[in-house]
C-alpha positions as CSV (number, residue, x, y, z in Angstrom):
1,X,16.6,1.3,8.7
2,X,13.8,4.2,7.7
3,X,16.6,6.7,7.0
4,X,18.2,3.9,5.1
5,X,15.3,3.4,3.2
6,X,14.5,7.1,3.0
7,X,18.1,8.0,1.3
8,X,17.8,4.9,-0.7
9,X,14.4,6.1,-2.1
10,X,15.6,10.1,-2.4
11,X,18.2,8.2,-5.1
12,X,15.7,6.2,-6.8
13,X,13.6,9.0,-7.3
14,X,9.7,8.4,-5.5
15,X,9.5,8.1,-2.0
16,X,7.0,5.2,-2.3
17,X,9.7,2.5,-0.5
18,X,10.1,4.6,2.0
19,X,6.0,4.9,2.3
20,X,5.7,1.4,1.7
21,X,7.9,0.4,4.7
């Protein structure tokens, strides 16, 4: 799910979700 997360977050711009998880 991380790398999910990660790829989702590249899109959206910050990393912070991917921090945040």
């Amino acid at each position: 799910m991380a790398t999910q997360s990660f790829e989702s977050s590249s899109r959206s711009g910050p990393r912070r979700t991917f921090v945040g998880d």
